[in-house]
C-alpha positions as CSV (number, residue, x, y, z in Angstrom):
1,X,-41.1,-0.2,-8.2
2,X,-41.1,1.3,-4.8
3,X,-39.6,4.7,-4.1
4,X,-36.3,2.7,-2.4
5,X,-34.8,0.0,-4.6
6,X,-32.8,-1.5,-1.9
7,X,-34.7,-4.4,-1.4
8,X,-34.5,-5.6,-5.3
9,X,-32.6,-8.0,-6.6
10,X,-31.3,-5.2,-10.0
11,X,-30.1,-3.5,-6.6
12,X,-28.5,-6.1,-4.9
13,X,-26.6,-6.9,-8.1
14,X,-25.7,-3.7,-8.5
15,X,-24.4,-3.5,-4.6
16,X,-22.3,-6.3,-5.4
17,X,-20.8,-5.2,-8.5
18,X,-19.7,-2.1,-6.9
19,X,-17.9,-3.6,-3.8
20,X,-16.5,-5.9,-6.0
21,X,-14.7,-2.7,-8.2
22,X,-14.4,-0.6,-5.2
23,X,-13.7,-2.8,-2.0
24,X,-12.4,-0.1,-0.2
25,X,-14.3,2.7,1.5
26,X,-13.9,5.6,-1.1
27,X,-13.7,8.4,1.4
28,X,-10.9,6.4,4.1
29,X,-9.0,5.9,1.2
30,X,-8.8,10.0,1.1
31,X,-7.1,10.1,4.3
32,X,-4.8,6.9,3.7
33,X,-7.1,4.4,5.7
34,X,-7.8,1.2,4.4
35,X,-11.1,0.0,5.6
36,X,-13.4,-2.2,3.8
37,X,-16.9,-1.1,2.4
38,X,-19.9,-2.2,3.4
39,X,-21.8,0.4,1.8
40,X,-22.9,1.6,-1.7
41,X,-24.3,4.8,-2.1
42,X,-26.2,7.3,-4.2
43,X,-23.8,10.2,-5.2
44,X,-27.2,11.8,-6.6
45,X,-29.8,11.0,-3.8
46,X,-32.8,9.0,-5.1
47,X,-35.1,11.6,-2.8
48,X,-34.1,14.4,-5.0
49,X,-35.2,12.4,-8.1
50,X,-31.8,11.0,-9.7
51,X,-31.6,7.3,-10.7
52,X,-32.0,4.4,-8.3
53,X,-30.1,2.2,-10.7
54,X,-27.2,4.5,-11.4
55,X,-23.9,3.7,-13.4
56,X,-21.2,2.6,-11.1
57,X,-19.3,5.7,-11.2
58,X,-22.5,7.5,-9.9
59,X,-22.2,5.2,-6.9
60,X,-19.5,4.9,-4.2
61,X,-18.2,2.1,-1.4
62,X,-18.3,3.3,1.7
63,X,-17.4,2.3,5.6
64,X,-20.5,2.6,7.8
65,X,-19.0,5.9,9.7
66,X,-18.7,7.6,6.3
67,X,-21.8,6.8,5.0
68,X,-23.7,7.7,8.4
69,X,-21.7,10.6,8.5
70,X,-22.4,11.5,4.8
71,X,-26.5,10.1,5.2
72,X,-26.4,13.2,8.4
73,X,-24.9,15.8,6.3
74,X,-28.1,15.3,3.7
75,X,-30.6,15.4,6.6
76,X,-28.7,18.7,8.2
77,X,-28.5,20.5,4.7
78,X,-25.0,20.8,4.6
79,X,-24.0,22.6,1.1
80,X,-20.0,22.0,0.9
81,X,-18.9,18.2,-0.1
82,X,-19.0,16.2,2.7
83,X,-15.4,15.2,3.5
84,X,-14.0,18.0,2.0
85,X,-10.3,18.3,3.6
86,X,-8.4,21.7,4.1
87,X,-4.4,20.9,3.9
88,X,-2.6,17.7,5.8
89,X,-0.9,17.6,9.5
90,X,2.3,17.2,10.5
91,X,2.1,13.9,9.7
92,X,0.9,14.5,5.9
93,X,-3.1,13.3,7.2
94,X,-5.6,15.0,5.3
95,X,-7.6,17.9,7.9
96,X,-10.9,17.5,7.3
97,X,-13.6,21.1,8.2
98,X,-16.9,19.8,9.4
99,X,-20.1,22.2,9.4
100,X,-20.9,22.6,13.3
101,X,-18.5,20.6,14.6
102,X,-14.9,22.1,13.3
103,X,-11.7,20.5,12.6
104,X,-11.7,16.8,12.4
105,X,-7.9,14.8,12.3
106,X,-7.8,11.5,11.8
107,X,-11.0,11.3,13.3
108,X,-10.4,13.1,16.1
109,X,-12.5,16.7,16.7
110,X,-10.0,19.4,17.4
């Protein structure tokens, strides 16, 4: 098998069982968003050497903004967890600190 798996069929199987337990992106769910998952990913990055065929716990659903977002943090070398929130607003949203780019609410940078 190839360094990437995402072009197998065990993978594709796997994709599917995973949206199909977690429809919902895992991280928009955080913040009280509902938005449906398109993506599955690797909590434990296949490039550092962890399973490409995880357990389904080891994998989560995720919107294409959060996985992008999460895919960027990896190439950058962020060290905290990405979407790690610091208290809620006003309005009991979630605030979110972001490495190099600051406070984030409900999407917005502050």
């Amino acid at each position: 098998m190839s360094k990437w798996p995402y072009n197998t069929q065990r993978w594709q199987k796997l994709r599917r069982q995973k949206l199909r337990e977690n429809p919902l992106c895992e991280d928009c769910l955080k913040r009280q968003l509902v938005i449906p998952a398109v993506a599955v990913d690797h909590f434990f990055p296949i490039s550092a050497g962890y399973d490409a065929f995880p357990p389904l716990d080891q994998l989560t659903s995720l919107c294409i903004p959060c996985h992008n977002y999460k895919t960027r943090g990896e190439q950058l070398g962020w060290k905290i967890p990405f979407r790690e929130f610091h208290g809620c607003d006003e309005n009991g949203m979630p605030i979110q600190i972001v490495p190099g780019i600051g406070k984030i609410r409900n999407d917005k940078i502050e």
